[in-house]
BAZABA-215165 format. One record per residue: residue in one letter; residue number from 1; x negated, y negated, z negated of N, C-alpha, C, CB in turn. Coordinates in steps of 0.2 Angstrom, whole numbers. Glycine has a CB too. Example, Ala and Ser with C-alpha at 12.3 -4.5 7.8 and 13.67 -1.06 7.14 Angstrom:
# BAZABA-215165
SITE  resn  resi   n_c1   n_c2   n_c3  ca_c1  ca_c2  ca_c3   c_c1   c_c2   c_c3  cb_c1  cb_c2  cb_c3
SITE     a     1    -66     28    -39    -62     22    -39    -66     16    -39    -57     22    -45
SITE     s     2    -64     11    -35    -68      5    -36    -64      0    -39    -70      3    -29
//
This chain:
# BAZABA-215165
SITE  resn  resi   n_c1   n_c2   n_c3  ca_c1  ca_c2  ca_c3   c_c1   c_c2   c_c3  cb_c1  cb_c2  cb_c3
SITE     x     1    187    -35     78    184    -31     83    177    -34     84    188    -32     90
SITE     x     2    172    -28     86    165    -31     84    161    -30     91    161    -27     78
SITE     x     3    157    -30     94    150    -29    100    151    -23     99    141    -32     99
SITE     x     4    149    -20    104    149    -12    104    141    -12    102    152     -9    112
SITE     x     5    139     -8     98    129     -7     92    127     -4     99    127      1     83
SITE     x     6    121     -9    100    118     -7    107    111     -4    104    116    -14    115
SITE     x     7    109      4    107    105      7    108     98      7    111    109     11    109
SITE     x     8     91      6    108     89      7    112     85     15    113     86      0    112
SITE     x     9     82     17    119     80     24    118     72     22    122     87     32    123
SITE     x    10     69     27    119     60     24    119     58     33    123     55     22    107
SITE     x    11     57     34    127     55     40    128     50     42    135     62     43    128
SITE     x    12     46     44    136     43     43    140     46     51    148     35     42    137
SITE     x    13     51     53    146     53     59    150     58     55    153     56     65    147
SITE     x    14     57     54    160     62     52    162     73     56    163     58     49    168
SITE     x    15     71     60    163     76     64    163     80     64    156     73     70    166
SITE     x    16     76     65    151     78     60    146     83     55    143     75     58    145
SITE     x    17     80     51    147     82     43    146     89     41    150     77     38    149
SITE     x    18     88     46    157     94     47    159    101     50    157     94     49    161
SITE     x    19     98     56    153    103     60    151    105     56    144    100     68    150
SITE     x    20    101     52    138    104     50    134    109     44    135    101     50    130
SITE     x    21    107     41    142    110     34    143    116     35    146    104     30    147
SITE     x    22    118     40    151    123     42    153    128     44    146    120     47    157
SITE     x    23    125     46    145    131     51    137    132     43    132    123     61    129
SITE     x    24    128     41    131    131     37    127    135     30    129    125     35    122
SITE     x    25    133     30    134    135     23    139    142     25    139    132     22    147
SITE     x    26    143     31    139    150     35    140    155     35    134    149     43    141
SITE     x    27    151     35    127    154     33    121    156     27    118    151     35    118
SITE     x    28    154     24    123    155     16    123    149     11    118    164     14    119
SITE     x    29    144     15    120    140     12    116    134      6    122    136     18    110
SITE     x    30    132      1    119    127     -5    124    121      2    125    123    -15    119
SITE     x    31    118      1    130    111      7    130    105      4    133    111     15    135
SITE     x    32    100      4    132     93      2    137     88      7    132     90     -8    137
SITE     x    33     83      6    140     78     13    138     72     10    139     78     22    143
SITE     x    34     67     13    136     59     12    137     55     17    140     55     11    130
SITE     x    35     50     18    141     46     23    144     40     22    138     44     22    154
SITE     x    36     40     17    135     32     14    134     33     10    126     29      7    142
SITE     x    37     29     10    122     29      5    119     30     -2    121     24      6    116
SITE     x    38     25     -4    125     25     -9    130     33    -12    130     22     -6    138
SITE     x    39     36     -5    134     42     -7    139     47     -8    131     46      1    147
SITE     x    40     46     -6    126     50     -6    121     51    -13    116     48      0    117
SITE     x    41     44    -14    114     44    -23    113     47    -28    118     36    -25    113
SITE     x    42     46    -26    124     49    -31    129     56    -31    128     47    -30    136
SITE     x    43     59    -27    126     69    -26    124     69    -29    119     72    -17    122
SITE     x    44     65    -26    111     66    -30    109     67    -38    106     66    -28    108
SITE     x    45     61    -39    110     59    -48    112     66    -51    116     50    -49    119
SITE     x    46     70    -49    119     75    -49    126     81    -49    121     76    -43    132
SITE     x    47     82    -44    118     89    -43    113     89    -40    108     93    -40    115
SITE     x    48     97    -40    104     96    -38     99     96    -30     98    100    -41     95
SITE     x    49     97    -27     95     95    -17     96     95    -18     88     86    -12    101
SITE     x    50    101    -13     88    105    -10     82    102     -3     81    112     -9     84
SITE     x    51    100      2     85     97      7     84     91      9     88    102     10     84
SITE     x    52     85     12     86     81     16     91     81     22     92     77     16     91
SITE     x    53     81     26     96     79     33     97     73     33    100     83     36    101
SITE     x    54     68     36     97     62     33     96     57     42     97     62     28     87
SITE     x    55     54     44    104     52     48    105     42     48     99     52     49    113
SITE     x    56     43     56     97     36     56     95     30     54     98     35     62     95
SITE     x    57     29     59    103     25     61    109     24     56    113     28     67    113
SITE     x    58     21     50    114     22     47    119     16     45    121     26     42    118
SITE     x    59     14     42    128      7     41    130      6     34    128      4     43    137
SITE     x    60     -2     34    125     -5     26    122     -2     29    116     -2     17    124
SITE     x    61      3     21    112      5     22    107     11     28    104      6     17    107
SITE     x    62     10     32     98     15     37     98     20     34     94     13     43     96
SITE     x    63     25     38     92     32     36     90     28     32     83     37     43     89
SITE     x    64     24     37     77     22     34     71     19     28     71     20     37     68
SITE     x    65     16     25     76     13     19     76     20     14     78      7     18     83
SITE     x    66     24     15     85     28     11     86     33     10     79     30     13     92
SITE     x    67     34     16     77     40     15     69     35     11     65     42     24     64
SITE     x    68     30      9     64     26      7     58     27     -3     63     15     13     57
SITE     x    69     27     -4     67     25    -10     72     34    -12     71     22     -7     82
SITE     x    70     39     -7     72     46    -10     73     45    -12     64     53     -3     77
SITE     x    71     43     -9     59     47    -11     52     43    -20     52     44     -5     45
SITE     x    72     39    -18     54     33    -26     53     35    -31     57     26    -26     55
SITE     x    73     41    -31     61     43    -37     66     48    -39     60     47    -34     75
SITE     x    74     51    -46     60     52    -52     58     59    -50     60     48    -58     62
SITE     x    75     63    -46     56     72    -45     58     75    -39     59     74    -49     65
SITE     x    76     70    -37     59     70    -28     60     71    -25     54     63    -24     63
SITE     x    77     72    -26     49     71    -21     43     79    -17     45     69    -27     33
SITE     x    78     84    -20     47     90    -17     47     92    -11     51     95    -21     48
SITE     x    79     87    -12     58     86     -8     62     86      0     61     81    -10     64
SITE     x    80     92      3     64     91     10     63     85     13     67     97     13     65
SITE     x    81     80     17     65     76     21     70     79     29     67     66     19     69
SITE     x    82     78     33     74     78     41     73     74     43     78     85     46     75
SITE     x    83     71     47     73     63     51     78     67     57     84     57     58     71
SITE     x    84     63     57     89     66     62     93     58     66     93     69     59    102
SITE     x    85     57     70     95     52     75     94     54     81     97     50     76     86
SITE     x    86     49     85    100     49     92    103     43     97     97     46     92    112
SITE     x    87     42     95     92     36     99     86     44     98     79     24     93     84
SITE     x    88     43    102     78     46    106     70     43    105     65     44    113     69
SITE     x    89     37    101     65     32    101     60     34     99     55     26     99     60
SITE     x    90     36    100     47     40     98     42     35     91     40     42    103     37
SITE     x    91     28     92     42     23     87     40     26     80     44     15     90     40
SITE     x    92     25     81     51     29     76     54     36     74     53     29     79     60
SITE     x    93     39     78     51     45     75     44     44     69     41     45     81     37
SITE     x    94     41     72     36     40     67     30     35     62     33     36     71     23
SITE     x    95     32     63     37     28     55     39     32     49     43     21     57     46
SITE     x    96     38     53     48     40     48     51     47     45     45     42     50     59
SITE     x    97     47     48     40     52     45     34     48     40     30     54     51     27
SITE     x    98     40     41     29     36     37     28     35     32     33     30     40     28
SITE     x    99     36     31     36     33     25     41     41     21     43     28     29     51
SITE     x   100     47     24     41     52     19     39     58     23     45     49     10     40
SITE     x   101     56     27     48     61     32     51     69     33     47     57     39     53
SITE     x   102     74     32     49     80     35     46     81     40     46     85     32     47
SITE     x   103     79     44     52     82     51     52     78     54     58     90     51     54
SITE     x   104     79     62     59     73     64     64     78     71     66     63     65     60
SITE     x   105     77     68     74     80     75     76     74     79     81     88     74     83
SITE     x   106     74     86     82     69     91     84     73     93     92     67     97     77
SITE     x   107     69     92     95     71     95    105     71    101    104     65     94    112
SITE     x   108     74    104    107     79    102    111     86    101    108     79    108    116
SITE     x   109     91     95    108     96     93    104    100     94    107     96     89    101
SITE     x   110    106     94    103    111     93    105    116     85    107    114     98    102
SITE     x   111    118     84    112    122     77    113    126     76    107    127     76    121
SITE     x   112    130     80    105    135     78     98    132     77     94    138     83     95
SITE     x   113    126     79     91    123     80     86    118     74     84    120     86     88
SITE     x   114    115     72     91    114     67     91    117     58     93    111     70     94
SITE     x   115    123     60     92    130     54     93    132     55     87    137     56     99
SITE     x   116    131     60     82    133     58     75    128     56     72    136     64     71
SITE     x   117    123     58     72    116     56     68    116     45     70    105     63     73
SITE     x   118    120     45     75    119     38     76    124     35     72    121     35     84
SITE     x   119    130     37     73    137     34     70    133     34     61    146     43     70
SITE     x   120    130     41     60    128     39     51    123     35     50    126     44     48
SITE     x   121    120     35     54    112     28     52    118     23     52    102     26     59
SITE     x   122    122     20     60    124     13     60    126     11     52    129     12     65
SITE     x   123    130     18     52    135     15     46    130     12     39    141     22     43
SITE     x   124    126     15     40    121     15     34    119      6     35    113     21     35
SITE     x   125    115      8     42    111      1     42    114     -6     45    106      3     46
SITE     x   126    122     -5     48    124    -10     51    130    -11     47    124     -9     57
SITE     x   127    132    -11     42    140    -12     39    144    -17     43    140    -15     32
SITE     x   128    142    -21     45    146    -25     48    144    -25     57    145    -32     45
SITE     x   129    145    -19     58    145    -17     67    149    -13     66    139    -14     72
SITE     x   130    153    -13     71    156     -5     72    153      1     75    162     -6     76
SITE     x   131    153      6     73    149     11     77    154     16     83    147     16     70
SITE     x   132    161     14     82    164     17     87    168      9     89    168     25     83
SITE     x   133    169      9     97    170      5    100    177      4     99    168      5    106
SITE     x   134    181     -3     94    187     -8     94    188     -5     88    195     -7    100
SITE     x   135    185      0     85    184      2     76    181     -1     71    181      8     75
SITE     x   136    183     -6     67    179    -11     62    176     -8     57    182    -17     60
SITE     x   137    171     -6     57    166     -2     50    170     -4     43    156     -5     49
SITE     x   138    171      0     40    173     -1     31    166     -6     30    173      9     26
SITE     x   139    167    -10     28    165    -16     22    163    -12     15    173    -23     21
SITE     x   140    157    -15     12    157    -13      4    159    -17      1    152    -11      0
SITE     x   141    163    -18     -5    168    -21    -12    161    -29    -10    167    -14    -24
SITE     x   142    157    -27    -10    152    -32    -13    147    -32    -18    153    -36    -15
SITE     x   143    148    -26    -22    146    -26    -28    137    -27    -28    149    -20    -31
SITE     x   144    135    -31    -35    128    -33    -35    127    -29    -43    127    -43    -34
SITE     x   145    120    -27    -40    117    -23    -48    111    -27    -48    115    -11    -48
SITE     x   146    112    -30    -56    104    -35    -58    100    -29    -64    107    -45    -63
SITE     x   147     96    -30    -62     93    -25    -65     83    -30    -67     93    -16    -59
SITE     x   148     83    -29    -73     77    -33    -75     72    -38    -70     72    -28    -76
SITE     x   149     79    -44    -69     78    -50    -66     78    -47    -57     70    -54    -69
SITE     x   150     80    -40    -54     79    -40    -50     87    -39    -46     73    -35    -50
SITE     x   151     89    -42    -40     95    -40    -39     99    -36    -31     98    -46    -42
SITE     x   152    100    -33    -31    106    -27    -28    111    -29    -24    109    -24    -33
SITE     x   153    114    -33    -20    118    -34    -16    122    -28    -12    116    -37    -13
SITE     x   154    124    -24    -14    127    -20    -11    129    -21     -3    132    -18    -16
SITE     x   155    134    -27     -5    139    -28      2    134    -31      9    145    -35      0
SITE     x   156    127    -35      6    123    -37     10    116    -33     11    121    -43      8
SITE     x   157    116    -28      8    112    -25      7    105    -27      8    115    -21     10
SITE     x   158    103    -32      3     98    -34      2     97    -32     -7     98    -41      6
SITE     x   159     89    -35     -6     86    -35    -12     82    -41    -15     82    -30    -11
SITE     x   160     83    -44    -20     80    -49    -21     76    -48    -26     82    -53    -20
SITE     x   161     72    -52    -28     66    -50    -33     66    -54    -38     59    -51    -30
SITE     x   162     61    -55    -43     66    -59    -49     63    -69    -45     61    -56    -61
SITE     x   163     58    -69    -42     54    -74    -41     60    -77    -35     45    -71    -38
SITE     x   164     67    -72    -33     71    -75    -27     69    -73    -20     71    -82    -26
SITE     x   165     61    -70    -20     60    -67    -12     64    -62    -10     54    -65    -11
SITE     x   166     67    -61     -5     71    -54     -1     65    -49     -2     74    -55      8
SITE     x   167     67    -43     -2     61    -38      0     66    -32      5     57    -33     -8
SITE     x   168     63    -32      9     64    -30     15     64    -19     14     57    -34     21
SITE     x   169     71    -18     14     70    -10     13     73     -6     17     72     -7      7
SITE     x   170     71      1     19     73      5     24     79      8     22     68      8     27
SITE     x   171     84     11     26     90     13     25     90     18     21     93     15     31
SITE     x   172     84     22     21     82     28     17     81     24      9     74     34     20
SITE     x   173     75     20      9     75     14      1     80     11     -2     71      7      2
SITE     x   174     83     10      3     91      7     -2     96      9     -3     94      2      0
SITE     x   175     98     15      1    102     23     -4     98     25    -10    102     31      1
SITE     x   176     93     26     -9     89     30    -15     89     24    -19     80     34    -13
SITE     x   177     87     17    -20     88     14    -26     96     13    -27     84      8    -27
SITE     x   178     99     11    -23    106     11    -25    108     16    -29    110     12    -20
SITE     x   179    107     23    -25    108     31    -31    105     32    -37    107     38    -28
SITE     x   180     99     28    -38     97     27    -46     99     21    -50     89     26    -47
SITE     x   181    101     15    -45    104      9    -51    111     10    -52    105      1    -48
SITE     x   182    112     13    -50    122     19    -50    121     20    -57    124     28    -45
SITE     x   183    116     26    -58    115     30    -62    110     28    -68    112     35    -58
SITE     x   184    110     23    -71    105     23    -76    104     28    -81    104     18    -79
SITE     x   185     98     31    -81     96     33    -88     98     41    -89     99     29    -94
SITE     x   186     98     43    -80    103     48    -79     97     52    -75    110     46    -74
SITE     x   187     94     61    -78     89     61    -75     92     66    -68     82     64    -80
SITE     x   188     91     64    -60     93     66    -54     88     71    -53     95     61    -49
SITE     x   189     91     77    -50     85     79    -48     86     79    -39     83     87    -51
SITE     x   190     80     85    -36     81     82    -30     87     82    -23     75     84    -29
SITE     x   191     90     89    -28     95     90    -24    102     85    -24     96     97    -24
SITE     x   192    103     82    -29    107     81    -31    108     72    -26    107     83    -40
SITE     x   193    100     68    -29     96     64    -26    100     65    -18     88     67    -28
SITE     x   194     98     69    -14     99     72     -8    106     71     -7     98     78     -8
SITE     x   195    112     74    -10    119     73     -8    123     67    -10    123     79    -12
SITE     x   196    119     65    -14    119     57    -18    120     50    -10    109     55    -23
SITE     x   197    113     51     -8    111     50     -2    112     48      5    111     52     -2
SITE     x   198    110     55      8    112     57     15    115     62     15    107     58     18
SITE     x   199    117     66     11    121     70     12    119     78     15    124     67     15
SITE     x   200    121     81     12    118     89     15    119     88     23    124     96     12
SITE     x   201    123     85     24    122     86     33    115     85     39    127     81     35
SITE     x   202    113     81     33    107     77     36     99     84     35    107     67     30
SITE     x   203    101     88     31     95     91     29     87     92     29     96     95     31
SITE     x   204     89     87     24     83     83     21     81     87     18     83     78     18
SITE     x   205     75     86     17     69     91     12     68     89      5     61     91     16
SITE     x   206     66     93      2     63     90     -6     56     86     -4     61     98    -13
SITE     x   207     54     85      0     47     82     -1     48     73      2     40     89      4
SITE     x   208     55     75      8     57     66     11     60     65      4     64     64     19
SITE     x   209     60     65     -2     64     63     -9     57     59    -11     67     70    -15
SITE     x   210     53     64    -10     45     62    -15     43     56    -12     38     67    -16
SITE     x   211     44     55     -4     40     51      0     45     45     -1     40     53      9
SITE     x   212     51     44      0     55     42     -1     54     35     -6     59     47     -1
SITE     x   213     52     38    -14     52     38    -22     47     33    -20     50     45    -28
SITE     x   214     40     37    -18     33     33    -17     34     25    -12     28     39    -13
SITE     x   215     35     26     -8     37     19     -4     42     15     -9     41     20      4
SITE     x   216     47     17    -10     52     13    -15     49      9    -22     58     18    -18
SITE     x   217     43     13    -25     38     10    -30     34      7    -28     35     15    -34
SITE     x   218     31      6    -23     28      1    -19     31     -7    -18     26      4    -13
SITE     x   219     37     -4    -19     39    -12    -16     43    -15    -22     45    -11     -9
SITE     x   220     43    -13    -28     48    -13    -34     43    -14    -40     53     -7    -36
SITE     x   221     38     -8    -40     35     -8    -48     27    -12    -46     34      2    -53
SITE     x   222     26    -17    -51     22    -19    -52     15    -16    -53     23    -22    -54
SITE     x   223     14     -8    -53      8     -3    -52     13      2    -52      2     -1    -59
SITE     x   224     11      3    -44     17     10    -42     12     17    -45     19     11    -32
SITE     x   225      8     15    -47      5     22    -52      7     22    -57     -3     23    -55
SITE     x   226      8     18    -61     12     19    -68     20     15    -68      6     13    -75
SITE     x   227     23     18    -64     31     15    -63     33     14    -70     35     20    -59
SITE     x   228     37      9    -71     41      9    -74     50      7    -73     37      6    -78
SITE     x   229     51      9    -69     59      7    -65     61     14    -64     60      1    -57
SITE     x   230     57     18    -59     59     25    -59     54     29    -60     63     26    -52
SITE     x   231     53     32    -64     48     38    -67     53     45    -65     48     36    -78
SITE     x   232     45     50    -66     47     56    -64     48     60    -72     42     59    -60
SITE     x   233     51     65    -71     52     67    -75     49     75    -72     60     66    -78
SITE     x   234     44     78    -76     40     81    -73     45     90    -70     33     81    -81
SITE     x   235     46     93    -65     50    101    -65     55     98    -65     49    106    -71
SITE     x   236     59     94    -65     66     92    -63     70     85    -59     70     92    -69
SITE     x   237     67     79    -58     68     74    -52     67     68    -56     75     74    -49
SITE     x   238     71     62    -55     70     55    -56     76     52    -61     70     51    -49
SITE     x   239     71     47    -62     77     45    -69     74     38    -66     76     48    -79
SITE     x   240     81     33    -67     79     25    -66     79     22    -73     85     21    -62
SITE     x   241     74     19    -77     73     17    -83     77      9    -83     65     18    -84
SITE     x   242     76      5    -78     76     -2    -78     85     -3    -83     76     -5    -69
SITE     x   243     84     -8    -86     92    -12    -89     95    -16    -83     90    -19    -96
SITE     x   244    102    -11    -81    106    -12    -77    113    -16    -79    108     -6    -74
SITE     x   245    114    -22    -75    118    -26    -80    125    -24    -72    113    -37    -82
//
């Protein structure tokens, strides 16, 4: 039996904050809410928070600043974030995938819809939390992929580098390499990339693949212009070159 993954919700509507705090408090999940960036650092300074719900639109700082502030704090890389947003813009999409967002729902949502998009980040990002209260999350095997001095932990879902430093990756960075160190020498394209993943449920775009690829070569290839671990394969997707032991 585990803590029940306390939630935190960043939103400056208050009616909002009610309504998601009520619904989820209901699901047995821990809840506290922010109005503010401000009010949002001060939670997490206070406790620990398993997940954010993390509005766009806010006054002062907006959601992409605060998502870019939550990856850069000292313990947070596991942290689930989901964009809440009232705009559609697919460009806003791909940026908050960029700045380390796990997932993005568009207003007006639905409460279910938005109680699953939690259950799937936790499972992603918290393995060892339960996501449904007195339900102990499935554990992975453990398995570790060493790939050209670099290595993979599956079960800890970390990464370490050949020099031994951790490198810190977002729930979206460490499926997507996971689904190329699976695959070596295998060329994925984007959809497949996608089901590999997050799954069709999550309806993700061909372009959060590209964003996705680009942040992951930043943090792996020693000139993410001239990759050499995951290259493109020009009109059909990605292939992982590295020697996978």
């Amino acid at each position: 039996m585990t803590e029940a993954p306390h939630i935190l919700i960043v939103d400056d509507d208050a009616k909002i904050r009610q309504m998601l705090t009520r619904y989820l408090t209901g699901e047995g999940f821990q809840v506290s809410a922010a109005a503010n960036g401000e009010a949002m650092r001060g939670c997490l300074n206070r406790t620990q928070i398993d997940l954010v719900l993390l509005d766009l639109v806010l006054p002062g700082e907006d959601g992409f600043q605060l998502a870019r502030d939550l990856r850069a704090r000292p313990g947070v890389a596991k942290t689930g974030i989901i964009m809440l947003t009232g705009r559609s813009d697919m460009v806003d999409m791909v940026v908050g995938l960029e700045v380390g967002a796990d997932d993005y729902i568009a207003k007006p949502f639905q409460l279910r819809e938005v109680l699953a998009r939690i259950r799937s980040v936790l499972r992603r990002t918290q393995p060892d939390v339960s996501v449904q209260p007195g339900v102990m999350a499935p554990l992975d095997a453990g398995e570790v992929i060493r790939f050209d001095g670099w290595r993979l932990d599956l079960g800890r879902r970390e990464l370490k580098a050949p020099d031994g430093s951790e490198i810190a990756l977002t729930t979206g960075e460490f499926e997507l390499l996971m689904t190329l160190a699976r695959h070596p020498g295998r060329v994925l394209n984007r959809d497949q990339l996608m089901d590999l993943t997050r799954g069709r449920q999550w309806e993700a775009i061909d372009r959060s693949i590209d964003a996705q690829v680009a942040r992951l070569r930043r943090k792996i290839e020693p000139d993410p212009k001239h990759p050499m671990l995951v290259k493109s394969v020009r009109g059909v997707g990605y292939v992982f070159t590295g020697h996978v032991q």
